[in-house]
Backbone as JSON Lines, residues from 0, in Angstrom:
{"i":0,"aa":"X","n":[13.96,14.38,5.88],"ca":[14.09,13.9,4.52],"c":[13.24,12.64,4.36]}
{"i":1,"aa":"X","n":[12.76,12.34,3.15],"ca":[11.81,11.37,3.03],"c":[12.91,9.96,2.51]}
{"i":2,"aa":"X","n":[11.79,8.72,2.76],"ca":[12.49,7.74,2.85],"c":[11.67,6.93,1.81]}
{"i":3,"aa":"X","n":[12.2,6.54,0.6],"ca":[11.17,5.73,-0.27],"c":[11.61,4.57,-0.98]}
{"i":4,"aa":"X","n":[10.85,3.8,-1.08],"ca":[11.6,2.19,-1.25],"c":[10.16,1.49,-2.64]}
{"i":5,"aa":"X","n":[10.73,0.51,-2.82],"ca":[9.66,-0.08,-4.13],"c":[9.33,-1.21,-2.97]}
{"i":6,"aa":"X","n":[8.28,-1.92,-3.38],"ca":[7.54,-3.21,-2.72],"c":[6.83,-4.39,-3.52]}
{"i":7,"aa":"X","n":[7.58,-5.28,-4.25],"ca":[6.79,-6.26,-4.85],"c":[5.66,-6.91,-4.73]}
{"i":8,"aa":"X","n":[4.64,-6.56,-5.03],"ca":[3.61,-7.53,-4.31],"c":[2.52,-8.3,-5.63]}
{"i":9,"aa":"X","n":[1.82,-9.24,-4.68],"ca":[0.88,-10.33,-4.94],"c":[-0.17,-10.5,-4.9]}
{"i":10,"aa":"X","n":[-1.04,-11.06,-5.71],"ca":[-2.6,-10.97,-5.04],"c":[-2.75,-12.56,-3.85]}
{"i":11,"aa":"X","n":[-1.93,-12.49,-3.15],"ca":[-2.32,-14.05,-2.71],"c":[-1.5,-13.59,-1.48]}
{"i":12,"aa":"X","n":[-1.12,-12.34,-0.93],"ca":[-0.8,-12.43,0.82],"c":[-0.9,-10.58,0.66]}
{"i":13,"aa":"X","n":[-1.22,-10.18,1.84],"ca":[-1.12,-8.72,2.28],"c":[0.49,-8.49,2.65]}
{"i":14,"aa":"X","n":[0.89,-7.12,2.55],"ca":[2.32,-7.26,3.02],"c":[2.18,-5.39,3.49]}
{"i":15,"aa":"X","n":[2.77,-5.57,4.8],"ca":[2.68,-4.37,5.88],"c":[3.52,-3.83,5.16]}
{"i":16,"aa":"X","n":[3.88,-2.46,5.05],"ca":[4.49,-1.52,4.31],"c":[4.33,-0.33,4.99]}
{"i":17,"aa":"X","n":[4.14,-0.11,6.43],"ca":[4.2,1.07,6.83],"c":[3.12,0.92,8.6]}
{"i":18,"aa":"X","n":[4.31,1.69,9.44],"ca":[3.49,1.32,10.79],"c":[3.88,2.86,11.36]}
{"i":19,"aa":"X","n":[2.7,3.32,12.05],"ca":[2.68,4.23,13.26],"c":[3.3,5.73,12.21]}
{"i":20,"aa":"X","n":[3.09,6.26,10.84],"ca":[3.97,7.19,9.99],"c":[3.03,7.82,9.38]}
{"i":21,"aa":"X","n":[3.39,8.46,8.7],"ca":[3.07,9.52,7.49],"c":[3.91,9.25,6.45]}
{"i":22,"aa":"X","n":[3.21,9.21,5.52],"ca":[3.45,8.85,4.01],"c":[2.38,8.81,2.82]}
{"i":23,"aa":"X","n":[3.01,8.4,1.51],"ca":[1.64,7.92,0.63],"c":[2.47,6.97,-0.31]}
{"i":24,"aa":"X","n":[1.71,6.43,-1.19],"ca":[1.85,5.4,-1.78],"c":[1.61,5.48,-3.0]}
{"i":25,"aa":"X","n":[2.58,4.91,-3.96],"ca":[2.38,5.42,-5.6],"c":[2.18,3.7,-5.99]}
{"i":26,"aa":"X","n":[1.0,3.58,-7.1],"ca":[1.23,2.33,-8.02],"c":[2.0,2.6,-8.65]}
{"i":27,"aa":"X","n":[3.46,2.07,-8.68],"ca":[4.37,1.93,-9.68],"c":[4.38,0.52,-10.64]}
{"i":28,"aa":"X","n":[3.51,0.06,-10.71],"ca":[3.05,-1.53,-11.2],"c":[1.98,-1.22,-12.34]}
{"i":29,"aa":"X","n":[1.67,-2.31,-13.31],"ca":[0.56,-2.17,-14.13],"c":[-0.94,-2.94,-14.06]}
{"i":30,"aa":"X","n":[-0.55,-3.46,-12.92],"ca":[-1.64,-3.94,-12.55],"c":[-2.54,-2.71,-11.2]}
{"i":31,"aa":"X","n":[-4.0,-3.09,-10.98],"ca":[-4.47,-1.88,-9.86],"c":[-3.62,-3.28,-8.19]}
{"i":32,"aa":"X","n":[-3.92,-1.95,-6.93],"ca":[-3.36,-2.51,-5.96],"c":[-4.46,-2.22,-5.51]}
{"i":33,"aa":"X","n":[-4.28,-3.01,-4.04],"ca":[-5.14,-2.32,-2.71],"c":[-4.64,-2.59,-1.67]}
{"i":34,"aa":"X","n":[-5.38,-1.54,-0.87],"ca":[-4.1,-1.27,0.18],"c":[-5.45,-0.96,1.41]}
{"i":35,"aa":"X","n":[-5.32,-1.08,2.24],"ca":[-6.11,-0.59,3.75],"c":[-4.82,-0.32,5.18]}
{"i":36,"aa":"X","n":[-5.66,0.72,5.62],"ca":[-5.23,0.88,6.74],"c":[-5.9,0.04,7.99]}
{"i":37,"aa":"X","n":[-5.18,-0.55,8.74],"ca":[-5.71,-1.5,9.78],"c":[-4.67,-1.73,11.03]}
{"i":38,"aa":"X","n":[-5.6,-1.79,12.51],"ca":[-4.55,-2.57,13.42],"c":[-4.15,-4.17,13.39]}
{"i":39,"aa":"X","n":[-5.04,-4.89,12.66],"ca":[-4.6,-6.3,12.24],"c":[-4.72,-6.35,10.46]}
{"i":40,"aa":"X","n":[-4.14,-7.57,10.18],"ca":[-3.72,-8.3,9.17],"c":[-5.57,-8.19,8.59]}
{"i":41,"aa":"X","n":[-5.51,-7.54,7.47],"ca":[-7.03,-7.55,6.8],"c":[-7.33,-9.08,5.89]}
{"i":42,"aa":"X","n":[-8.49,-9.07,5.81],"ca":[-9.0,-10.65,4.86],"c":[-9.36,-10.32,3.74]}
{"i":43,"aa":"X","n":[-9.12,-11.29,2.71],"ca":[-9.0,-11.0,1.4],"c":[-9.99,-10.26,0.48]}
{"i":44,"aa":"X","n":[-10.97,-9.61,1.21],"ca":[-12.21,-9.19,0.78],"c":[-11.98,-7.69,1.2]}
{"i":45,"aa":"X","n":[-11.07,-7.56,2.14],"ca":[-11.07,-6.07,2.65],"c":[-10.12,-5.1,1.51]}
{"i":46,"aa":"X","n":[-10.31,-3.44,1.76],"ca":[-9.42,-2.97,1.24],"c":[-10.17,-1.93,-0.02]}
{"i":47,"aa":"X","n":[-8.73,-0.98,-0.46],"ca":[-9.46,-0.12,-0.74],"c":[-8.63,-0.49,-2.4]}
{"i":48,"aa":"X","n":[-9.42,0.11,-3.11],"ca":[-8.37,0.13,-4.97],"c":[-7.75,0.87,-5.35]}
{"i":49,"aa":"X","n":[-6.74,0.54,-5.84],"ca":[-5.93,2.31,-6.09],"c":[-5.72,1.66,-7.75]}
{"i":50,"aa":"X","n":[-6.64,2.53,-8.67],"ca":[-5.99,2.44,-10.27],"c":[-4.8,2.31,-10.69]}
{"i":51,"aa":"X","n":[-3.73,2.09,-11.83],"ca":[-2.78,2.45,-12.4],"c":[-2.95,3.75,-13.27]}
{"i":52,"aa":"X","n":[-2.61,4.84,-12.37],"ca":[-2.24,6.05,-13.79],"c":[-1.51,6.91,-13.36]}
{"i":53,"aa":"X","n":[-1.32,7.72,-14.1],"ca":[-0.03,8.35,-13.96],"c":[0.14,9.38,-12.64]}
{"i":54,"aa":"X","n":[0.69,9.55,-11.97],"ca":[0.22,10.23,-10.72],"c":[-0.26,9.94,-9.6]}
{"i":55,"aa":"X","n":[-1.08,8.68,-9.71],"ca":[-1.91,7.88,-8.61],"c":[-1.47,7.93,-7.14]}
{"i":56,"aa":"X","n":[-1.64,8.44,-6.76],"ca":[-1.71,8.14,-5.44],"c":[-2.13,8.28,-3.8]}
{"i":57,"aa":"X","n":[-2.1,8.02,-2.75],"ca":[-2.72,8.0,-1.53],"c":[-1.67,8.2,-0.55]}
{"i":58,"aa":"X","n":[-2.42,9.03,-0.05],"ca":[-1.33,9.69,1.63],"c":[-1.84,8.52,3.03]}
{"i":59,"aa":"X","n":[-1.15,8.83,3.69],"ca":[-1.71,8.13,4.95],"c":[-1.05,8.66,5.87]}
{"i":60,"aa":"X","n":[-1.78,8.62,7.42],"ca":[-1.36,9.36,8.49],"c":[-1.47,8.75,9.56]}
{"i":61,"aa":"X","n":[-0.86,7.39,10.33],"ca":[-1.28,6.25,11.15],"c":[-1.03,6.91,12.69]}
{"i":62,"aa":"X","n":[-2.08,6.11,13.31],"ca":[-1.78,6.86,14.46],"c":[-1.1,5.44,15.14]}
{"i":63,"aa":"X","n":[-0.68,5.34,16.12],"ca":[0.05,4.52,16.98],"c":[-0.8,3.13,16.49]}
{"i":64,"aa":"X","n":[-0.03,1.86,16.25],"ca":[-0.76,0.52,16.17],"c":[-1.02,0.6,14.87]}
{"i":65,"aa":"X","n":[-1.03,1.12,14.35],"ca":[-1.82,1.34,12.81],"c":[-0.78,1.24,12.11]}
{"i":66,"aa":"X","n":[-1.36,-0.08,11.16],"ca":[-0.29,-0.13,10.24],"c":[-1.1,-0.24,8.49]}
{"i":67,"aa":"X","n":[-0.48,-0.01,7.54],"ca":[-0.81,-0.11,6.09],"c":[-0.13,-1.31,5.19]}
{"i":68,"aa":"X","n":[-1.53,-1.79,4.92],"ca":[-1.09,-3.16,4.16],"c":[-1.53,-3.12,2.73]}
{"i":69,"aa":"X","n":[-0.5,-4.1,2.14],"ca":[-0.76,-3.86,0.24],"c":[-0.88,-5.29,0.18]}
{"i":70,"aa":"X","n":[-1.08,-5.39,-1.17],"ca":[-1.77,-6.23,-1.87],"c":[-2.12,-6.05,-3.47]}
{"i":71,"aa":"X","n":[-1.38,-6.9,-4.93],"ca":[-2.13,-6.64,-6.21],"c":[-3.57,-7.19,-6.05]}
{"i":72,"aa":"X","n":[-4.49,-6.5,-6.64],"ca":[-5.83,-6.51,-7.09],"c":[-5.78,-8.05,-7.54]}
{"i":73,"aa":"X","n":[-4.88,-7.96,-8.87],"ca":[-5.03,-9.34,-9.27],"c":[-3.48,-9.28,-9.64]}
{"i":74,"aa":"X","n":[-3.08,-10.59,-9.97],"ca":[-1.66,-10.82,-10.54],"c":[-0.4,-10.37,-10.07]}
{"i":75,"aa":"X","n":[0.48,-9.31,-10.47],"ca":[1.2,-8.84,-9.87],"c":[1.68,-7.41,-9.94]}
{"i":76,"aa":"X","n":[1.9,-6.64,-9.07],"ca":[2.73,-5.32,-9.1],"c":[3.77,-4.94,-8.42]}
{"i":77,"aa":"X","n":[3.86,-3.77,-8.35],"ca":[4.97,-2.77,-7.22],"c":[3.92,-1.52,-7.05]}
{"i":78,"aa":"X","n":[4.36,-1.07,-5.81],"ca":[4.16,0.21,-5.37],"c":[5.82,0.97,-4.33]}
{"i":79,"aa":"X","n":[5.69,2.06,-4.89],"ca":[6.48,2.98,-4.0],"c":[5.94,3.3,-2.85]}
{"i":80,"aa":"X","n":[6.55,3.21,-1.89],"ca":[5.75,3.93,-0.5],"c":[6.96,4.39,0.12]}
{"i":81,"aa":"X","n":[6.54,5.99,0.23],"ca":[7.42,7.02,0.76],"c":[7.02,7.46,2.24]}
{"i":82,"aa":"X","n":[8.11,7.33,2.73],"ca":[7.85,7.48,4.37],"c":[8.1,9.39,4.6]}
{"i":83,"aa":"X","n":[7.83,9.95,5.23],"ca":[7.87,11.67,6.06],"c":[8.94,11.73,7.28]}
């Protein structure tokens, strides 16, 4: 059974949201997010964009060490991230 939780986030720190899993990630926020997969803490330049629209979203499949970090684009949001 899947496991899914909301995540407040900021444009001013990364926040881990998923290690060593399978899942994907919905913008539930109105602002865009970004998110990268990485074995360390990424720098503020890294990262990928995920729009706000209806449906949006990105899977991920980490292999051991690998973890997924978020981040708002600008200002503030939420994203859902559902664990497998």
């Amino acid at each position: 059974m899947s496991n899914t939780f909301i995540v407040a986030l900021t444009d001013t720190v990364w926040t881990e949201v998923a290690s060593g899993s399978v899942g994907f990630i919905t913008n539930e926020g109105q602002n865009k997010l970004k998110y990268r997969e990485s074995d360390i803490l990424p720098v503020d330049t890294e990262g990928h964009t995920m729009e706000r629209e209806v449906a949006a979203y990105v899977s991920f499949s980490l292999e051991s060490g690998q973890k997924v970090y978020l981040r708002a684009a600008t200002g503030a949001t939420r994203a859902a991230i559902t664990i497998d």
